[in-house]
C-alpha positions as CSV (number, residue, x, y, z in Angstrom):
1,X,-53.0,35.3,11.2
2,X,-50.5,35.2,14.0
3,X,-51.1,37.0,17.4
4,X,-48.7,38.7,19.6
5,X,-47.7,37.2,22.7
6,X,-49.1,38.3,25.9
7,X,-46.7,40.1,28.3
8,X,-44.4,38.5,30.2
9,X,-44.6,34.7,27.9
10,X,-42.4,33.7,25.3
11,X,-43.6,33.6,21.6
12,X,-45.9,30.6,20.8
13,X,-44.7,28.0,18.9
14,X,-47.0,29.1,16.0
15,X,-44.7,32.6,16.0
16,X,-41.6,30.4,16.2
17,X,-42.5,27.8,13.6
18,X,-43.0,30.8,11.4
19,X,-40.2,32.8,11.9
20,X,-37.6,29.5,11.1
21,X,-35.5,29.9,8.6
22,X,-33.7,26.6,7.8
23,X,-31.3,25.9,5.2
24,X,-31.9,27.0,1.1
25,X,-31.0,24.8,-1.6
26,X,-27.8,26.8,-2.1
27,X,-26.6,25.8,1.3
28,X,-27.6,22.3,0.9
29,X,-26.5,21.6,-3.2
30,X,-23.2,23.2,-1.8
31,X,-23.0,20.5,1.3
32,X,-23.6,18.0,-1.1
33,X,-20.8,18.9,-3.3
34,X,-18.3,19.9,-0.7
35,X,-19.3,16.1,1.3
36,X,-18.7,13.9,-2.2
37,X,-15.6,15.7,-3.0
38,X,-14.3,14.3,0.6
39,X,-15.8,11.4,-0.7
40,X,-14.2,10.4,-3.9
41,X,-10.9,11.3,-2.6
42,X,-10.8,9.2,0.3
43,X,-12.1,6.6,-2.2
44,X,-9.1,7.0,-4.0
45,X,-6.9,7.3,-1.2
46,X,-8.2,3.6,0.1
47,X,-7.2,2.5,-3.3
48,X,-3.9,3.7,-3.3
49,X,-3.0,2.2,0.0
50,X,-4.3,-1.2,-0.9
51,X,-2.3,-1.1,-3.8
52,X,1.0,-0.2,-1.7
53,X,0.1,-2.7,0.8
54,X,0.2,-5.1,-1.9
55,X,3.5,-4.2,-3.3
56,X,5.1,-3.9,0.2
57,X,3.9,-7.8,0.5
58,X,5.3,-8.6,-2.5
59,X,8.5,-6.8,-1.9
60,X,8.7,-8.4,1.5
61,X,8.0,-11.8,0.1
62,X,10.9,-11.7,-2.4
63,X,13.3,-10.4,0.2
64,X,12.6,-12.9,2.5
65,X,13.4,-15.7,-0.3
66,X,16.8,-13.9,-1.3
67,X,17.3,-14.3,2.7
68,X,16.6,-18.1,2.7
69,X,18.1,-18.9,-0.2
70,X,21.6,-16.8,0.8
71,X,21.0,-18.7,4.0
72,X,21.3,-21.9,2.6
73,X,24.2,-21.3,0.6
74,X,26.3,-19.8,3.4
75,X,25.1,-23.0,5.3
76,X,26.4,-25.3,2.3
77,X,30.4,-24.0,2.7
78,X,32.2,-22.3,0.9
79,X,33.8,-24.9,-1.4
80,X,29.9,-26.5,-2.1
81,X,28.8,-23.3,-3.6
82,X,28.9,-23.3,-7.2
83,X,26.3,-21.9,-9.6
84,X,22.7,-23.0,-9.9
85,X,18.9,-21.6,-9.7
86,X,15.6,-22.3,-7.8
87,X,11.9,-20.6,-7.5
88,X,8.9,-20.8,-9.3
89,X,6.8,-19.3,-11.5
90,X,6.4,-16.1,-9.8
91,X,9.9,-16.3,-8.5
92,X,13.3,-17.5,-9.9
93,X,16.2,-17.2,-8.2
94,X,19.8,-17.8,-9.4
95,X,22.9,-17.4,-8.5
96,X,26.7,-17.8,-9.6
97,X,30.3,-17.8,-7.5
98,X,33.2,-16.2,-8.8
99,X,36.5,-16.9,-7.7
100,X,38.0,-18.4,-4.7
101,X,38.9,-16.3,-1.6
102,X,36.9,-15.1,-0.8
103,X,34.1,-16.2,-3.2
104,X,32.0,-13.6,-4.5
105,X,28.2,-15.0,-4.9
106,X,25.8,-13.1,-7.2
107,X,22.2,-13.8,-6.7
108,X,19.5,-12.5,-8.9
109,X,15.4,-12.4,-7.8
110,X,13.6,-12.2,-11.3
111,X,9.7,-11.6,-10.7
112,X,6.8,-10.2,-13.1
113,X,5.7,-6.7,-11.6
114,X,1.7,-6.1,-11.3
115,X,2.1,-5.4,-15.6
116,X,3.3,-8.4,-16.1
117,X,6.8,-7.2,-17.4
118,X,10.1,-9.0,-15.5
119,X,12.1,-6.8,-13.2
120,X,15.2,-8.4,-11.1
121,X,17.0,-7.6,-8.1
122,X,20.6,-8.4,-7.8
123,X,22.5,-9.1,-4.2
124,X,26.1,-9.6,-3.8
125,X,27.7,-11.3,-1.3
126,X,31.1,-12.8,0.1
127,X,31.8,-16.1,1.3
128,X,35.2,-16.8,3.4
129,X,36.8,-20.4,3.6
């Protein structure tokens, strides 16, 4: 049985350890649920990036060896480029000239995407005598 304060003190910390009211399980089932919602989609957000970071490295990758290899064939001269191909397995490169002056050079970058299917990019350049 709880007593009443004298005059002039505060409650006792019996009264106040009674009269706390904390949270109900409502309040807390519905935290819960509102904090793992948050949660899963920043889970999924994390995945996304790391997926774009992956094809921004892989994009940045192939244009870098277009850049080499149109490079190289600039550095050759203009009457040594002719048609030919290099790369790898993840990366083949070709190119073909057309014509004389000025020489028109196609290159093509054939990779395999993430599904395994093969996607190319195509550059065109010029190359003066």
């Amino acid at each position: 049985m709880a007593t009443a304060a004298p005059p002039g003190r505060g409650p006792s910390w019996r009264q106040r350890l009674e009269n706390r009211g904390g949270f109900s399980v409502v309040e807390v089932l519905l935290s819960v649920i509102i904090i793992s919602v948050g949660v899963v989609g920043f889970a999924s957000a994390v995945g996304l990036a790391s997926l774009e970071l992956w094809f921004g490295r892989r994009d940045t990758d192939i244009s870098m060896a277009v850049t080499d290899q149109l490079e190289q064939l600039k550095a050759a001269g203009h009457d040594a480029v002719t048609s030919g191909s290099s790369g790898g397995e993840a990366l083949q490169l070709t190119w073909q000239s057309y014509g004389s002056n000025p020489k028109k050079v196609v290159l093509v970058a054939t990779y395999l995407t993430n599904a395994g299917v093969a996607q190319a990019d195509t550059v065109v350049t010029y190359l003066w005598p």
